[in-house]
C-alpha positions, 0 to 999 in steps of 0.5 A: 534477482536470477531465475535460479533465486526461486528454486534456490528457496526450495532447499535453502528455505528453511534455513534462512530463517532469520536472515530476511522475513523474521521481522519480530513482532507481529502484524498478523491482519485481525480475523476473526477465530474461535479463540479470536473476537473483533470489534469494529470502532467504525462510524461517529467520533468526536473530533475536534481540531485545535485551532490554538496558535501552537496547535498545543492547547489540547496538551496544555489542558490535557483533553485526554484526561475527560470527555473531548466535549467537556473541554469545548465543542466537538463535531461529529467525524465518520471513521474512516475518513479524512476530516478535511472535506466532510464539514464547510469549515474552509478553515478545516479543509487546509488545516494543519497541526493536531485533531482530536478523535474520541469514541466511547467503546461498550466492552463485552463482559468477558472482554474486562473478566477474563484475566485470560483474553488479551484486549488489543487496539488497532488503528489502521493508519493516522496521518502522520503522527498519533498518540492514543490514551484509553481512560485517559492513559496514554497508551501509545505512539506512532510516526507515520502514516498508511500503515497500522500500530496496535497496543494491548490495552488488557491491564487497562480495561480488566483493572476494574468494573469497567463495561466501556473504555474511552479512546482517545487519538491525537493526529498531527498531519504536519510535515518536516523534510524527515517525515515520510512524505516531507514537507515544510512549514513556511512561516510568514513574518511580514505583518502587512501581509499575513495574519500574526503567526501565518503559516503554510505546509508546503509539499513536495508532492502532487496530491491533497494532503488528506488527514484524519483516521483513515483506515479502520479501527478496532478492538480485538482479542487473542488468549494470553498465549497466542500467535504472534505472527506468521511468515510464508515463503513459497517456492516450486520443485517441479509440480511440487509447491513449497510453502516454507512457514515460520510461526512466532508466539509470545505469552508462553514458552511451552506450546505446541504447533499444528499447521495444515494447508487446506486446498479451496474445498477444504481439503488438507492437502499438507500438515506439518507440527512445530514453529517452522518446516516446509509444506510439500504439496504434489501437483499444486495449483498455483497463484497466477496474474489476472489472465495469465492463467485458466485458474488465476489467483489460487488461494490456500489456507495455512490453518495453525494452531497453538496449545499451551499445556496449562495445570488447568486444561490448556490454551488454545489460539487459532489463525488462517492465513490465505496462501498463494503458491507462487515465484517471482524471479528478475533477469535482465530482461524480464519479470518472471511470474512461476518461471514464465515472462510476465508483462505489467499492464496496469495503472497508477492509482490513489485511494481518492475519491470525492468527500471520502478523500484517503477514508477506506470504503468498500463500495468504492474499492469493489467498485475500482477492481470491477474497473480494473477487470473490465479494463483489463488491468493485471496490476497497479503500483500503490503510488505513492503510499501502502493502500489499506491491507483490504486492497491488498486481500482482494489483489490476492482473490482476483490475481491483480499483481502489485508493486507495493509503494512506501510514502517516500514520495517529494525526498527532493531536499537535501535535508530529506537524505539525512541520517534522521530521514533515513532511519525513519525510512528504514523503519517505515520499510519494516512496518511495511514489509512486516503487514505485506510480506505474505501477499502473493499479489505483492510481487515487487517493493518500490522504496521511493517516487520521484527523489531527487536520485542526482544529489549527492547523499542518494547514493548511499541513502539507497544503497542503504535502504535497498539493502535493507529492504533485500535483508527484510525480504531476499524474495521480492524484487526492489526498485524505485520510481525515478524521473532524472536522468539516466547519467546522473541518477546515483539510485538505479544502481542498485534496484532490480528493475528500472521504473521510469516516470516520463510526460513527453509532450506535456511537461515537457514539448508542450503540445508537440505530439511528434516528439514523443517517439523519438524522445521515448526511444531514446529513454528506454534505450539509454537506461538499458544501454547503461544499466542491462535492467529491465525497465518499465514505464511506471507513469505516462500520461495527459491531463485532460478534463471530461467533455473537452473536445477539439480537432485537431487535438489540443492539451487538456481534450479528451483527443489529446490524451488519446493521442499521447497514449497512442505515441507511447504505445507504438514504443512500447510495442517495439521495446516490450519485445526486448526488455520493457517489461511493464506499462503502467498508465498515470492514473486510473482517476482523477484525484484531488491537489493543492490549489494551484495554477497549474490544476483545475480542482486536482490532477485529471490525467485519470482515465476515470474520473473522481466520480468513476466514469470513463474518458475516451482514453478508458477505451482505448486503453481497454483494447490494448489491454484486452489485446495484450493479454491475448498476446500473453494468455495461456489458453486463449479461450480462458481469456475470451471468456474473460472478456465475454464476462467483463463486457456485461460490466457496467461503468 
């Protein structure tokens, strides 16, 4: 995408409605308004796996029809949470086939009354395959994990003297080479080996596969006349900001639209009436990254409401949206922020920690953005999956910019490049797009990690998915993470920036700490040689585990990740001044695996621990980073007094 792209949307904007962001149907995030109430389901499920041969007894007896405990004994389950680490039962820590949720929800009276309010369920994401029935009434269906479905459940609980409603949710965690990610079920016949009807899930990815409700869910409610769904698109023309707004309804077409954008102090500052037009807002405050600017991550409020004339009186709906006026911009040789360089410096990361496994939990997410401030991060890479839409809310607040990962991780066997795949894929993307298009932290959409780009169907299947996804979003920049080379990688054709994942000296060179200059040198200046790109180093890194010392260094000490990092740096330094536009560390913490040989309970090349606590490297990459952003700060003072604030942070 050319610089010129940005100023093009100021007045090409409104009239390319339809062409890219209006995704149909909605995905607005559940606030709550004066016409909009919520109610949280968080806490203690019923739950129970089927451990039937099939794993299809809780179908044949039709567990949905009464409560989950008539049918057998049920464990209490917290959501959100991954189910696998919560009990002892070593049989549910590696279990794989369907669970059974189910939670009694109480209705407030004007909820089941009022034929005027639409009741909505939402689940935040199950892994990987859902199906929902409410009194026992399948309701709905949903393919993939990490990201949200919801169905209007009105007729359901207003049909009758209902003051609560029983949710049940059917998960399958299994994985088939045209699931996202892919997997395989490897059956084992040989009795004297194996169990009668023995079977393994195998992955091609390296994380725990965590399964359960892992995402909040909730009730919540709308007028029958509502807001469906927003999409913004901001662009600048000088010191004018431009917030281009398109607003779809349902349930009425007759309404009228206001739409107002409010500054931080409430204040409007710009007002327009009708579905879509454009917000000029003189000498507006910009979104900036995290240290690039004396006001960073500046946040409007886009405030709509809708009125339906009714015989009666009318309707009314009423939605805020948080707003960053903010460009993005490709050239090849930078990234550009609002028309100025700007350099990734950041971290992989996984919502992975300790029993909670992949569950969402506040304490936690604040806890790592207070570890990314006082490491001086600017961003990270959703490796490899689209975290909980909360993490992309406060990446919005504080300026941590994002390239926001689909869960096409492990696409290694041929049958993964299928038509089946693909069209699974390209849905995915819209599901995706559609939560994430408005968040000014997300900068740039990663389609996959690590596929295996030199087999022959990966040239169409990514020319065709990237293309969508540009159709999607003609606003943001797409790539995807490839570890091939540079000759045979049929993909990085048609991605905007190159995202390279390189371990020299670990996977590759054992222990040989002198290869890797040359070796990373050589990388970088192949793939610009080839492609005129920029380029950044989506993962890098050591496994080592906290405490191990020796001198001189050897692999898995604490010396010896320090040193693999200080290599890749004297590279970076050179070639950032070129057309390396990023770094991104592998990984922020230590996260949980599959047993194998090859991992001592997970991977531990995080800088932090699983527990949060720093290894030696946390230091060293906090100087760099620290210093990086001086490099690249606007106003000096602004970042000296940031590092004067995060130096009274705590680990």
């Amino acid at each position: 995408m050319l610089p010129a792209l940005a100023a093009t949307w100021a007045t090409l904007g409104p009239l390319l409605w339809g062409c890219g962001l209006a995704l149909q149907g909605g995905m607005l995030y559940p606030r709550e308004s004066p016409s909009r109430e919520r109610k949280e389901l968080d806490g203690l499920w019923s739950f129970r796996a089927d451990f039937s041969e099939n794993r299809r007894q809780g179908f044949e007896q039709q567990w949905y029809r009464a409560p989950l405990r008539e049918s057998g004994p049920t464990l209490d389950m917290p959501v959100p949470s991954s189910f696998n680490d919560v009990g002892q039962d070593a049989r549910l820590r590696g279990f794989v086939g369907w669970v059974w949720y189910e939670r009694q929800a109480a209705l407030p009276q004007r909820w089941t009354q009022d034929p005027g309010t639409r009741v909505v369920l939402r689940v935040g994401s199950a892994h990987y395959h859902a199906l929902v029935w409410v009194n026992g009434v399948h309701v709905a269906e949903h393919e993939g994990g990490h990201l949200p479905f919801e169905v209007d459940i009105s007729k359901l609980v207003q049909s009758g003297p209902l003051s609560s409603c029983r949710i049940t949710i059917a998960v399958n965690n299994t994985l088939t080479p045209n699931t996202l990610p892919p997997g395989i079920i490897l059956h084992q016949s040989d009795t004297s080996k194996y169990p009668k009807g023995y079977f393994v899930q195998n992955t091609y990815f390296d994380f725990f596969n965590y399964a359960g409700l892992h995402r909040p869910v909730l009730l919540y409610t709308t007028p029958s006349a509502y807001i469906d769904d927003i999409t913004v698109i901001t662009a600048l023309d000088q010191d004018i900001g431009l917030v281009n707004y398109q607003v779809f309804v349902q349930g009425s077409e007759h309404f009228e639209l206001e739409v107002f954008l409010l500054d931080e102090d409430s204040k409007v500052v710009a007002k327009g009436t009708g579905g879509r037009g454009q917000l000029r807002v003189p000498g507006a405050h910009l979104w900036w990254p995290y240290l690039m600017h004396e006001r960073p991550a500046y946040l409007y409020s886009l405030e709509v409401k809708l009125t339906v004339p009714m015989a009666a009186g009318s309707i009314s709906d009423f939605y805020t949206l948080p707003v960053g006026i903010r460009t993005v911009a490709v050239t090849e040789s930078q990234f550009l922020i609002n028309g100025k360089p700007f350099y990734f410096h950041g971290v992989n990361k996984h919502e992975d920690a300790d029993i909670r496994g992949k569950g969402f939990d506040w304490p936690l997410l604040v806890k790592d953005f207070n570890l990314l401030r006082w490491l001086g991060a600017n961003s990270f890479r959703t490796s490899h999956y689209p975290y909980a839409e909360e993490v992309l809310q406060l990446c919005d607040r504080y300026g941590i910019v994002v390239i926001n990962e689909s869960p096409g991780v492990g696409i290694v066997l041929p049958q993964s490049f299928s038509n089946v795949s693909l069209q699974h894929h390209l849905q995915v993307m819209e599901e995706m797009v559609r939560r994430d298009k408005n968040h000014p932290a997300v900068v740039m959409w990663s389609v996959a990690n690590e596929p295996m780009s030199s087999l022959q169907p990966a040239g169409y299947y990514f020319k065709t998915l990237i293309a969508h996804t540009k159709d999607l979003d003609p606003t943001r920049p797409v790539t995807f993470v490839t570890n091939s080379n540079y000759e045979a990688d049929l993909g990085v054709l048609y991605v905007d920036v190159i995202c390279v994942n390189s371990y020299y000296s670990w996977y590759h060179d054992s222990g040989h700490l002198e290869v890797i200059q040359l070796q990373l040198a050589s990388q970088f200046e192949n793939w610009y040689r080839t492609y005129q790109k920029p380029i950044i180093q989506s993962e890098y890194g050591a496994e080592t585990i906290a405490g191990f010392h020796h001198d001189p260094p050897l692999m898995f000490t604490e010396e010896y990740q320090k040193d693999v990092l200080e290599q890749y740096h004297l590279i970076l330094d050179q070639k950032r001044k070129e057309y390396v536009v990023g770094e991104l560390i592998w990984n922020f913490a230590d996260f949980m695996t599959d047993q194998t040989i090859y991992r001592v309970l997970g991977n531990k090349k995080g800088i932090f621990t699983r527990q949060r606590q720093p290894k030696s490297a946390a230091f060293l990459l906090r100087d760099r980073y620290w210093k990086l952003a001086n490099e690249s700060a606007y106003h000096q003072s602004v970042v000296k007094s940031q590092c004067l604030e995060n130096s009274l942070f705590t680990l």
